[in-house]
N, C-alpha and C positions, 0 to 999 in steps of 0.2 A: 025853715032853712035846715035843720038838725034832720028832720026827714027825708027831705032828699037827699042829703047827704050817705044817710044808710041807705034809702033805697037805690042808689049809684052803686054801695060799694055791693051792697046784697047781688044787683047785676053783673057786676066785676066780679064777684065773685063764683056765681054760676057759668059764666061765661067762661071762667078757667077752668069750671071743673067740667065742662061738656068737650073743651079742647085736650085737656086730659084723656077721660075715657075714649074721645076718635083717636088720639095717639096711642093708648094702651091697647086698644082694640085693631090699630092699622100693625102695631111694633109686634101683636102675637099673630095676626094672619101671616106677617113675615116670616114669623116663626117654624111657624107648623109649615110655610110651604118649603123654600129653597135652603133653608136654615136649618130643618129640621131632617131633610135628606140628605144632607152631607153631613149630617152628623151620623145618620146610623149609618150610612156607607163608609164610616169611618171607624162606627164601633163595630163593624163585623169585619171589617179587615184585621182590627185587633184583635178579636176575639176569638175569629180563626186561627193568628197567630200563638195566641195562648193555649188553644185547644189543642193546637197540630206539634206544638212542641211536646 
């Protein structure tokens, strides 16, 4: 009884961490694509503005 018990949670527990890494690995492809081009199109319109002043 005590064994299955951990082997339950040991899968509960791997089970969160493979949904973890697809979330951490789906949250950073977001990143780098449309999230990370509006951010430099927004650090060069500042950055122009810094320089051109």
């Amino acid at each position: 009884m005590n064994l299955r018990k951990g082997q339950s949670f040991l899968e509960y527990t791997l089970l969160v961490a493979i949904a973890l890494v697809g979330l951490l690995l789906a949250a950073n492809s977001l990143f780098k694509g449309s999230l990370m081009s509006g951010f430099n199109s927004h650090f060069d319109s500042v950055q122009s503005r810094i320089t051109g002043a």
